[in-house]
N, C-alpha and C positions, 0 to 999 in steps of 0.2 A: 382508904386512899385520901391523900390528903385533895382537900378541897379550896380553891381561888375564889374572891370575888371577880365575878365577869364584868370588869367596868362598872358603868353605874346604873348597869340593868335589874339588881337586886339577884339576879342567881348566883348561885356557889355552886362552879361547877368541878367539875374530876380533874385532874392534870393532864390525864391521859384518855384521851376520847375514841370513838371508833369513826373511823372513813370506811365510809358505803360504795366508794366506788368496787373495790374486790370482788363484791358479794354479786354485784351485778353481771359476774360473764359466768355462767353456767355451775353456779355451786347450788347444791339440793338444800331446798327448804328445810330437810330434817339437820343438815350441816347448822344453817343459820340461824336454824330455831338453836339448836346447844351453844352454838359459840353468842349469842347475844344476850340468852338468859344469864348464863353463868358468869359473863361480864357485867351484868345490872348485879347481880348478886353476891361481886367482889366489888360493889362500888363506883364503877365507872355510870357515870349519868350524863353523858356528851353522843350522844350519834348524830353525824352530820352527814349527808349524803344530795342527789342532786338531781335533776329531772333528767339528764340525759348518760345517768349510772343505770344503763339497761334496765333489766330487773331489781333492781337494789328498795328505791320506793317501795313495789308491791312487797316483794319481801318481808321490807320492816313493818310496814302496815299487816301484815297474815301475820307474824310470829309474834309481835309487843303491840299490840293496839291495847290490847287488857290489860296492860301496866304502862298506859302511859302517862300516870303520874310519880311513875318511877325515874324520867329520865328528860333532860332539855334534847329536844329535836330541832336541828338547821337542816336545811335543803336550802339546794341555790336554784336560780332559773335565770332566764336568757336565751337558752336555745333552744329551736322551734321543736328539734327531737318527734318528730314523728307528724305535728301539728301541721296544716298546709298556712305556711306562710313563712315571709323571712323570720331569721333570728333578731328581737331589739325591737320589733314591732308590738305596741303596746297593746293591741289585740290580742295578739297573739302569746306575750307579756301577762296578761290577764289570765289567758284560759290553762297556759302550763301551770301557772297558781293552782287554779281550781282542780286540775289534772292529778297534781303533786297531794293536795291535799285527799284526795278521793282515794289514790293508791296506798299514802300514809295510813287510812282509814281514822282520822282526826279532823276535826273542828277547826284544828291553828296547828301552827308549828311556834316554835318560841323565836325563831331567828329566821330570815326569808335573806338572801346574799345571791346581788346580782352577780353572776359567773362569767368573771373575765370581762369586764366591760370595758371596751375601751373611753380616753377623756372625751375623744370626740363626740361620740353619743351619749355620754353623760353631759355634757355640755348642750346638749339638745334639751334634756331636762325630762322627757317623756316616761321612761324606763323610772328614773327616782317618784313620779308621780303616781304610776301605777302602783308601788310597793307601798307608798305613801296612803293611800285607798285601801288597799289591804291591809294596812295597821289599823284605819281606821275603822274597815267594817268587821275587824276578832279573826282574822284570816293568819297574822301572826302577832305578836307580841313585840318584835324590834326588827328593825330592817337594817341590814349588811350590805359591807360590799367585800367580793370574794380576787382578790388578782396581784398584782405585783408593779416593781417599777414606777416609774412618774404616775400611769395610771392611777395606783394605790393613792399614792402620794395626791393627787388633784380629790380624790373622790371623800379622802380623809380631811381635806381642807375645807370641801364645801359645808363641812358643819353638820347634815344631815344625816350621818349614819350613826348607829350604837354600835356596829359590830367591824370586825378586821379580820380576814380571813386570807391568809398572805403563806409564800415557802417560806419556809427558813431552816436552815441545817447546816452540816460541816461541810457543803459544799455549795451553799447558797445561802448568803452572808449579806446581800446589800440592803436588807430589810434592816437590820439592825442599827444602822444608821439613816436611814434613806427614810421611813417611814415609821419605824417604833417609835419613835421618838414625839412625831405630831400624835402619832392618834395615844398616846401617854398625856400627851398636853390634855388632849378633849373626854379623857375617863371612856374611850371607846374600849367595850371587851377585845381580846384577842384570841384567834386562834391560828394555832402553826400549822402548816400542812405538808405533808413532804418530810416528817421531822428526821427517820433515818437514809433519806437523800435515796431511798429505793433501793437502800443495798447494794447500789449500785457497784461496789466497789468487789463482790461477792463473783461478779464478770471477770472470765480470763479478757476476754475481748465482745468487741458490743459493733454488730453495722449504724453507721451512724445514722440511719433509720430509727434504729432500737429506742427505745422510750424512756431508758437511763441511760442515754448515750454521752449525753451533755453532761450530767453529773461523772458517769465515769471517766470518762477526760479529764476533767476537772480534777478530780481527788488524784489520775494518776499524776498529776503534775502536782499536787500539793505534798502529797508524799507524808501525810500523817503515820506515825511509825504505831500506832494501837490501832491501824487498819490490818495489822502483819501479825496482830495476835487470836488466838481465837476466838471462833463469829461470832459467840456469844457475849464475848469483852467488848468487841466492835459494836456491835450495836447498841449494845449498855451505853455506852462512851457517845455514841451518836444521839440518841435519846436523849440521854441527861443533858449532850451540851444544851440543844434546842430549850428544855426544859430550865434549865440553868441560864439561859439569856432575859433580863428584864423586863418587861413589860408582855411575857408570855402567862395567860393564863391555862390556857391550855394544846393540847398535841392532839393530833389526831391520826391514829396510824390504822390501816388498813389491811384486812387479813382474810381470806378463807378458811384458816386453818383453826376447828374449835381449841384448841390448846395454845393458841401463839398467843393468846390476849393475855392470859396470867404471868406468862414469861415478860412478858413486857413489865405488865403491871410490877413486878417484881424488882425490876431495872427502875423501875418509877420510883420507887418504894425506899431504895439508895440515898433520894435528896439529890440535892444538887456536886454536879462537880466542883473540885478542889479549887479555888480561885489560880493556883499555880497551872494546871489543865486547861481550864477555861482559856485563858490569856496567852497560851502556848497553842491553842488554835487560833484562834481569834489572830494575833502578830502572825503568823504562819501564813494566814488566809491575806492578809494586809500586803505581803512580801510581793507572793504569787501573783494575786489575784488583777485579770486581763480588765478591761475596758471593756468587752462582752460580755462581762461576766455580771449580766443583770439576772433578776429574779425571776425564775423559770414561771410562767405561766401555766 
């Protein structure tokens, strides 16, 4: 699998990463044990996951503690998730670190990404000072920030992060202008999230409750005509865009299924899309695209 440098952190990571959220709602250990080894062992070296992905942490800490210098590890924190106190509370801030790294079953993570934080409370300063203390006593190796919108946009300004952890896909596009562009200035790594938009488009209809609700709206109005071909062109076609967008180092797509990570990697494996494709969503998205239509959180 081809490999990126991640900003000017010195690691060369996989294009195609795994998100830990999936793993975290009721899928058996003997699941996550096969689908994680045999993704280390086709190459993929990115697992990013988060303190308040259920299960997911312990998980990865039981199945890959024994090879974990096979693989760059991110988790993000922020929210109190189970801890008695608010979310943002630098107490509190502290001990999810400690928590995350004990479930990991690891010493460090390589990437630590405050999750969702809005400017206001980075503006406060607390939250970057805690992460700040944890670079400095081996707890991780580079500190992130994980979110979207002007958010992204302030926290990549203030100079302080190495990492970028942002959506971006064929239905969530204002990253591409809005903030790739600064954290490109500052050699900050990136990572996409969200990259096949949740399949969202895979929905006859969705209550706008539903969790791809916004993406599927979205796409039915965009009206990309290789969503109407089969699902496995589709999501090929979605992957590479993201993958094929500048200043992406790497994806990170989310799976229970031990067998969906090769199919991926496979789609990965293609290269980038046609610059004719690219530009043909890209204008498409330009056309449509609402004044709501910020970057989903």
């Amino acid at each position: 699998m081809e490999l990126r440098n991640y900003g000017n952190t010195g690691m060369k990571v996989s294009t195609l990463g795994f998100g830990g959220a999936e793993i975290g709602k009721d899928v058996s250990k003997a699941d996550v044990e096969i689908l994680l080894n045999s993704a280390l062992d086709a190459g993929l070296n990115v697992i990013d996951t988060a303190e308040c992905y259920g299960d997911s942490e312990e998980l990865i800490g039981d199945v890959l503690s024994h090879r974990r210098d096979d693989y760059y590890l991110f988790t993000k924190c922020g929210h109190a998730a189970g801890i008695d106190g608010p979310d943002w509370d630098a107490k509190v801030l502290e001990q999810t670190i400690d928590r995350s790294l004990r479930r990991l079953k690891t010493e460090y993570v390589d990437v630590i990404h405050l999750h969702s934080c809005s400017e206001e409370v980075l503006r406060q300063g607390a939250v970057i000072e805690v992460l700040q203390r944890a670079k400095e006593a081996g707890k991780t190796r580079f500190i992130g920030y994980s979110g979207d919108t002007t958010d992204a946009l302030y926290a990549i300004q203030t100079g302080v992060f190495d990492s970028l952890e942002t959506s971006l896909n064929i239905a969530d596009q204002e990253a591409i202008e809005l903030t790739l562009p600064e954290a490109r200035k500052r050699n900050m790594g990136v990572i996409a999230k969200r990259p096949i938009a949740n399949a969202a488009w895979t929905y006859d209809s969705l209550s706008e409750e539903a969790y791809p609700y916004v993406y599927w709206k979205r796409l039915t109005e965009l009206g990309y005509g290789f969503l109407g071909e089969d699902a496995q062109t589709a999501v090929e076609t979605a992957l590479r865009f993201t993958l094929s967008t500048e200043g992406v180092d790497t994806a990170i797509v989310g799976t229970a299924k031990p067998n969906r990570w090769q199919q991926n990697a496979d789609f990965v494996a293609k290269g980038a899309l046609s610059k004719e494709l690219y530009d043909e969503i890209r204008e498409r998205w330009k056309e449509i695209v609402g004044a709501d239509w910020t970057g989903r959180t």
